[in-house]
Structure formats: structure tokens, C-alpha cells
N, C-alpha and C positions, 0 to 999 in steps of 0.2 A: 504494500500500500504506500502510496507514497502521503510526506508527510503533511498536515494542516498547514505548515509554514515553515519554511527554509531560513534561518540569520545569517547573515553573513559575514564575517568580519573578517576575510580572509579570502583571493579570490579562491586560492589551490584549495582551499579548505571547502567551498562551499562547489566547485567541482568534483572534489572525491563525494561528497555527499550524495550528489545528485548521480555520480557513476554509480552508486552501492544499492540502489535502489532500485529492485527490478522492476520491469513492466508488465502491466498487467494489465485488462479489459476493460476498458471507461465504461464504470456509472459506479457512478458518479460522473457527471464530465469535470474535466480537471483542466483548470486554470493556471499558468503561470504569469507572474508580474516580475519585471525587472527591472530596477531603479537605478540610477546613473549616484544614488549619492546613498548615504544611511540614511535607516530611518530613524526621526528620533520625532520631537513631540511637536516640531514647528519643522513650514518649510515646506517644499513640492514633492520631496516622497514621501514625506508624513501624510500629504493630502491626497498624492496616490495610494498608499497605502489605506487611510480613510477608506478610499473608494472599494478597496476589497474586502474590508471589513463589512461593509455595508451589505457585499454582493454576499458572502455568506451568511446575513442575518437575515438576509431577505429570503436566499433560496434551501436555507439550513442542509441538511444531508442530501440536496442536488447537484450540489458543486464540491469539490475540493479545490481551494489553493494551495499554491505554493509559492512564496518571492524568493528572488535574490535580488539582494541589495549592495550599492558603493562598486557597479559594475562598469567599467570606462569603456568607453564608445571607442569600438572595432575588434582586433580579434576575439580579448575576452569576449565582449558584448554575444558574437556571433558563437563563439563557442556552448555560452551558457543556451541559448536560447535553439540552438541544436540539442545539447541534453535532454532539453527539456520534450523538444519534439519525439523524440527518440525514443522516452520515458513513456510516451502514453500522451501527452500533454495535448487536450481537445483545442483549447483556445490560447492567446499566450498577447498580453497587454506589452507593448513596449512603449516605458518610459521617459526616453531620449531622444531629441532630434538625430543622434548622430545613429542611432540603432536601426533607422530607414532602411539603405540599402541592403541590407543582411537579412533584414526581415521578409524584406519585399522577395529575396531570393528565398527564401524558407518557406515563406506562402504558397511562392510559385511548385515548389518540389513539393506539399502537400494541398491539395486543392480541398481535402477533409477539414484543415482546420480552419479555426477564424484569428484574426489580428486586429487588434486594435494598436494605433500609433501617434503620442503624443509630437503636436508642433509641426508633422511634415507635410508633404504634398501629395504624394504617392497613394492613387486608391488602383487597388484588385478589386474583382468577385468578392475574395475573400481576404481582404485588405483593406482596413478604412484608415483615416487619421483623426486626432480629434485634438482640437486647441481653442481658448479660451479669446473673447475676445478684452481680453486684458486692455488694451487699447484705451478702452472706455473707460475703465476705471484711471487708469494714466492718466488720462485728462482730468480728469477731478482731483486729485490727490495732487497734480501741477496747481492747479490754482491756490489749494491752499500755501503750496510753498512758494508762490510768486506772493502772494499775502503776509506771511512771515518773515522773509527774508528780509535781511539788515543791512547786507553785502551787496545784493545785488549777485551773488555768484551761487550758483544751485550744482553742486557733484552728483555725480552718479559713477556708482560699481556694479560696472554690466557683465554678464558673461562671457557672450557671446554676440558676434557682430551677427548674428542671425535676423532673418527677418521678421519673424515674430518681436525678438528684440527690438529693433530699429524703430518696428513701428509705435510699440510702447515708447521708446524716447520719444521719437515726434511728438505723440502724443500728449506727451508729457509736457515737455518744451510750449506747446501750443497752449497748453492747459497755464502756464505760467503768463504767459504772454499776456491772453485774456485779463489778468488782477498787474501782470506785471513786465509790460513792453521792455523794460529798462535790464531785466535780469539777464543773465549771460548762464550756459550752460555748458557743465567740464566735463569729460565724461573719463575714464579708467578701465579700458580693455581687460580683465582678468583670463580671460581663456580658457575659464576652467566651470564648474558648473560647480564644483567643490575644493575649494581653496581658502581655510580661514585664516588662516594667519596672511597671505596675499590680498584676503578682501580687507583686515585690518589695516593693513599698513596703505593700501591704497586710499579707505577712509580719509589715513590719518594724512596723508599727502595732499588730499581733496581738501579737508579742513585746512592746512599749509599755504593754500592756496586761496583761503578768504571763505572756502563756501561753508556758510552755515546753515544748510540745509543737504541732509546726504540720502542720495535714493538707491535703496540695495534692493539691483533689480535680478531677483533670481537667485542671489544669495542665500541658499540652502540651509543655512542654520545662523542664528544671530549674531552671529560675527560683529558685524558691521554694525547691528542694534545697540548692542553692546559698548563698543567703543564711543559710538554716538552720546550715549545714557552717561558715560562716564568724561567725556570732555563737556557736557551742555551744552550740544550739538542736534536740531530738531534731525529726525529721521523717519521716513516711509519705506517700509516693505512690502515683497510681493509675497505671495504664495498662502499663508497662516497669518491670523493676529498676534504680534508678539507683542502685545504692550505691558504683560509682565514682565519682558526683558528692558524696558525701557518705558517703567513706569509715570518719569516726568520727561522726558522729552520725546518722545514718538509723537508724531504727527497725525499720521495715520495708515494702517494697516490697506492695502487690497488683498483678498482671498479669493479660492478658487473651489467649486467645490463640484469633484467627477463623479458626485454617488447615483446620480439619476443616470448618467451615461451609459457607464457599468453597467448599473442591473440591467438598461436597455438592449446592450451590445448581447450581456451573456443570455436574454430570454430569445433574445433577436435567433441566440448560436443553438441554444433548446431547442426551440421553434421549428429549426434547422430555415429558417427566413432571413438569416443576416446576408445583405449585401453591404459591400463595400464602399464606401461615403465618405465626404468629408463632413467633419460635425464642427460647426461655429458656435460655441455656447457662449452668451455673453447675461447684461445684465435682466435685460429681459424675460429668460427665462430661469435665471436664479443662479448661472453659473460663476459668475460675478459679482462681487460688490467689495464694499469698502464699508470701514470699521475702525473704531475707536477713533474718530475724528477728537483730534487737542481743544481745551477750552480759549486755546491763546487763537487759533483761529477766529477775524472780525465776523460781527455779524453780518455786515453786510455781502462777504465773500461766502458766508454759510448760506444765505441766502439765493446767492447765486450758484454755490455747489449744488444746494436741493434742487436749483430750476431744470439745472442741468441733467442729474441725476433722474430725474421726471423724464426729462423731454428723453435720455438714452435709453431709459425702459419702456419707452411709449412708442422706440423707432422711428420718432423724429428729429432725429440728428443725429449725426457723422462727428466728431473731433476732426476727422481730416477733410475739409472741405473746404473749397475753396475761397478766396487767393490761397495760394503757399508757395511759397519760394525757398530752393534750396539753397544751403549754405554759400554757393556761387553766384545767389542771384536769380538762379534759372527759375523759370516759371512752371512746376510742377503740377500744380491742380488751377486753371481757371476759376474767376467768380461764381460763386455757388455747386462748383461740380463735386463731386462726391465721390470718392478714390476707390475701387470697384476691391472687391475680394481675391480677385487672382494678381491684382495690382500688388496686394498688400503682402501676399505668397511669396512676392519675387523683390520686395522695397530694398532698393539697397544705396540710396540718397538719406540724407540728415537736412532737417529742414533749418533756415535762417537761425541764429541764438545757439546751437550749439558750437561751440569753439572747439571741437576735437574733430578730429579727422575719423572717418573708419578705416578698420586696419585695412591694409593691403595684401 
């Protein structure tokens, strides 16, 4: 039988695991999740992980899980999620943009199983992707920090120059603008989706640098919260609300939340009905929002977060819409146009106000 749940903490350790386990006849149908970071109580494998927890209390002895976690995108990535097919493994979540390729090749050599795949582009048959329209809440959590800022200067500790990425900074940036034209926006490549002591000291270089407001975009465990909390430095996160890690100075929290996803994908896999899709959950239908908004936030900028907030869950507004001009100048989205969803797949421009380049 294979186990309710695999830890990781080790990758050689949690592939003998998964070698020692023989295979046997799904039914149960059986689940694999694999996570690019650890899971711990905050952060984006915590919320995927969330999402599995949920898929077993919904469907109790119809499913088995199993995760592995703090798996690094390519061969590990592909090796594990081989085992896992090999094993028996009906359906198998993957948690990282960079686990795409691999997967889409695994899918294709089993046409039985299902996948689901955070952040990418790539749909099969039996091959979806699924990502958050985080964007949204960007722009709101921007405004408050155009609203607070002292400097005039807003950091960000980003992951990855990915597109999902990017379009949260614009977003974001745009989101500033609105409360605060004058701001400038730094931004700090990390490279890594898991790197705390690199997300700290980038912080602390961002602070260095005047900005008193830091956005840890993607930053897996509070790292960043942290150091924020302890120079008296405002800070917004993605993924969970940490605002016990940064009980006076957090800003405000965006979360994400894939427990309706899940259970849909795995009844979709029951069903034997799942096709292949891209899924846009944003705030609308609950897969988005934002949390623990600061009391130092004015009213009048709270007021305009709600408006805003309103009009994104009602589907009457974009963040990205036009005019926008990129950091060159160039004229990106005309007067009133609205940046279309394959646009946003492929964004790989920084709009006017951010001062950092993306990497090359």
C-alpha cells in the first residue's frame, strides 16, 4: 500500500522511499503532489499542500495521497514524478512552473493518468494547468504601499522572472501609481523559489536602498517577513497570511486558496471526465484575496482598495489596462484596452516605475 503521505527532507531519502514501495491495483485512486519547497505552516506548499488535505477530507477512503516535498525543478523533479507513475500513481499534481516539461512528457507516455500543473501553459487530454490570478490582488496591496511609503522607493524579492511573476509586479507597480505616481520600484532577482537567507539579505539591501516598503513575492517561508518585523520595515506577502510573523509591521497579506480546484480536478479524474484546461482562479470566484490589511493604511486609500476590490470581483476591471507604457517608453496596452490572457502567459516587459531590468 502505498503511504497516506511521503516527508521529505532528503531528496535520496524520499526516492528510496518511494523505490521500496510496491505496486499494487488503484482503488483507491492515488494521488501524488510534489512541491518545489517544504512544507511548513505559511507559504505556497503549505497552500498546496492545504489543497490535499482538503481533497482527502472531502473524498475520505476514495483517494490516497502521497507528497514529496523541497523537490528542485529538472532531473530530481522528473525523476520523482516517474516513481510515482510507476508506483501505481492514478493522478499526480505538479507544483512548479519549472516541472512543465517533464510532466507534459509523463502525461504523454501515460494517456491513463491525469495532471494537474501549477503557473504553466501546456494543456493535454490529460494535462491541465492551473494559476491564480494573483495579478488582482497585486494591484490592491500596490496601493496600499504607494499610501505608506515615506521614501518614495517600494522593493521587491521576486523569484523568478516568470511570467506569472512579471505580471504581478506590473501589477503591482500600477497598483502604486494609482495612490502614488511619484514612487519608484526596485526589484531583486533571487532565482530561486526557496532561498532564505538570499531572500534576507536581499531585503536587507532593498531597505539599503531607501525602500521602506518590501514585497516578498513568492517567498516560501517568512524570511523576508521577518527581517521586515524586525528593522520596522512595512511588508506584503504572497501565498498565506503571515501577520503573526510580522505582527506590527505587515501590511498586508495576499493568499491563495486551490481547495475547490483539487477536489474538482480529482472528481473530474473519478468521473473518468477530466479534460485538460487551463484554470484562471482569481478573486471572483474565491481563489484570491487579501488579508490582514495594516490600520496605518488612510482611509481614504481603504476606501479606494474596497472600490477596487468590488469592481475585481464583479469582472469589471483589469489592473492592466490601458494606457501603459513600458519601462522604455513603449506603448504597450492602448487607452482603455485590456491585456488579453495569452498576452499575460507570454508578458515579458516591466511596465514605466520599475527601475530594475529583467534578467537576461
Amino acid at each position: 500500500m502505498l503511504p497516506n503521505f511521503l516527508s521529505r527532507t532528503g531528496l535520496a531519502a524520499a526516492a528510496t522511499t518511494l523505490l521500496a514501495v510496491p505496486a499494487v491495483a488503484q482503488d483507491p485512486l492515488t494521488i501524488g503532489f510534489i512541491y518545489p519547497s517544504p512544507v511548513a505552516d505559511v507559504g505556497w506548499a503549505a497552500e498546496l499542500n492545504n489543497g490535499r488535505l482538503a481533497v482527502e477530507e472531502h473524498f475520505g477512503d476514495q483517494v490516497r495521497t502521497l507528497f514529496v516535498e523541497n523537490v528542485p525543478e529538472g532531473p530530481d523533479a522528473a525523476r520523482i514524478m516517474n516513481q510515482m507513475a510507476a508506483q501505481g500513481a492514478d493522478m499526480i499534481m505538479l507544483g512548479s512552473f519549472g516541472y512543465m516539461n517533464d510532466g507534459l512528457t509523463l502525461a504523454q507516455r501515460n494517456p491513463d493518468m491525469t495532471f494537474i500543473h501549477a503557473s504553466g501553459y501546456e494543456v493535454a487530454p490529460n494535462f491541465g494547468n492551473f494559476q491564480s490570478r494573483n495579478y488582482e490582488s497585486s494591484y490592491l496591496v500596490g496601493m496600499a504601499a504607494g499610501d505608506v511609503t515615506e521614501t518614495d522607493t517600494i522593493g521587491i524579492v521576486a523569484a523568478y522572472a516568470i511570467p506569472e511573476v512579471i505580471g504581478m509586479i506590473n501589477a503591482f507597480t500600477l497598483g502604486i501609481q494609482e495612490i502614488n505616481p511619484d514612487a519608484t520600484v526596485r526589484v531583486v532577482w533571487l532565482n530561486s523559489w526557496f532561498d532564505p537567507p538570499k531572500a534576507q539579505e536581499s531585503a536587507r539591501a532593498l531597505m539599503a536602498q531607501e525602500a521602506d516598503v518590501i514585497y516578498s513575492l513568492y517567498q516560501d517561508t517568512p524570511s523576508v517577513v521577518t527581517v521586515a518585523e524586525e528593522e520596522g520595515v512595512w511588508v506584503i506577502n504572497t501565498s498565506s497570511d503571515m501577520k503573526e510573523y510580522a505582527p506590527n509591521w505587515l501590511l498586508a497579506s495576499q493568499v491563495a486558496d486551490w481547495e475547490s480546484y483539487f477536489v474538482e480536478s480529482v472528481q473530474a479524474t473519478l468521473d473518468g471526465t477530466f479534460e485538460g484546461s487551463a484554470f484562471w482562479g482569481g478573486m471572483a470566484d474565491g481563489t484570491v484575496d487579501v488579508r490582514s490589511w495594516a490600520d496605518a493604511i488612510s482611509d481614504e486609500t481603504m476606501a479606494k482598495i474596497e472600490e477596487a476590490s468590488a469592481a475585481l470581483r464583479a469582472g469589471e476591471f483589469h489592473p492592466l489596462t490601458g494606457p501603459i507604457v513600458d519601462q522604455a517608453g513603449t506603448e504597450r496596452l492602448a487607452d482603455g484596452e485590456v491585456i488579453e490572457d495569452g498576452a499575460l502567459l507570454g508578458i515579458d516587459w516591466l511596465v514605466s516605475g520599475v527601475a530594475t531590468n529583467l534578467p537576461q
